[in-house]
N, C-alpha and C positions, 0 to 999 in steps of 0.2 A: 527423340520425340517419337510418340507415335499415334497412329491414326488410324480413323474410323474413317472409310469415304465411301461413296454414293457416285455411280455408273450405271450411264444410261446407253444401252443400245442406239446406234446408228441405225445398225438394218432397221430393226423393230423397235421403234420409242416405246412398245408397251411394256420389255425388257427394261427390268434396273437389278441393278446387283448391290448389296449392302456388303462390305468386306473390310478388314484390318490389317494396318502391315505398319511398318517404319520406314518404306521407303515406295513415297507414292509414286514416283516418277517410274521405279522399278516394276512398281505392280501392275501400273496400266500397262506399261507395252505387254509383260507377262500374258494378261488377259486378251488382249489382240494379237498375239502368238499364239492364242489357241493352246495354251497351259494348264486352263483350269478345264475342266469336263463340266463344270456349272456354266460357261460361258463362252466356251468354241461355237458353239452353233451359232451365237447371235454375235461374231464381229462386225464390226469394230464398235468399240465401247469410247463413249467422252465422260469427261469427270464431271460431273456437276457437281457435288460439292467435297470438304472434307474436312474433320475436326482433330486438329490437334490434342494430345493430351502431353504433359511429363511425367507419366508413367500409363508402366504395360497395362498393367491391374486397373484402373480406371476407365482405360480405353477398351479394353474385353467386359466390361459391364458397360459400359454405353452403346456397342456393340450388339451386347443380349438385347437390350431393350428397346435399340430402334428399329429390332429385326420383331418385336413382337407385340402384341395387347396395344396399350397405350403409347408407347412408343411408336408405333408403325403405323398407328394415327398421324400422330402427331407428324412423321416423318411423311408421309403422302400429302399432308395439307403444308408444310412447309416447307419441304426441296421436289417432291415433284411437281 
């Protein structure tokens, strides 16, 4: 499987992070390890939500789209 998930800053609730992986469990803690440079400064990060897909290519365009335009509407009025 793989996923699109949505993280929100502890420190700073105004921090969220939109990101893709196959292995959510792995990516969170990654991101509270201070791993990505998009997201060291604002540890520690909680999940709030995350979308399953069966396959990559799916999940890398829902990906683009709730990072932008319409999508990123859509994504602020329904998971933050």
């Amino acid at each position: 499987m793989y996923y699109v998930y949505l993280i929100r800053s502890i420190k700073d609730t105004n921090k969220t992070y939109i990101g893709f992986t196959n292995n959510i469990d792995q990516r969170l803690q990654k991101h509270n390890e201070g791993a990505s440079i998009y997201t060291s400064d604002f540890r520690p990060w909680k999940l709030v939500a995350y979308i399953a897909f069966d396959s990559e290519e799916k999940a890398l365009k829902f990906e683009k789209y709730i990072k932008v335009g319409s999508g990123h509407a859509f994504a602020q009025k329904r998971f933050w």
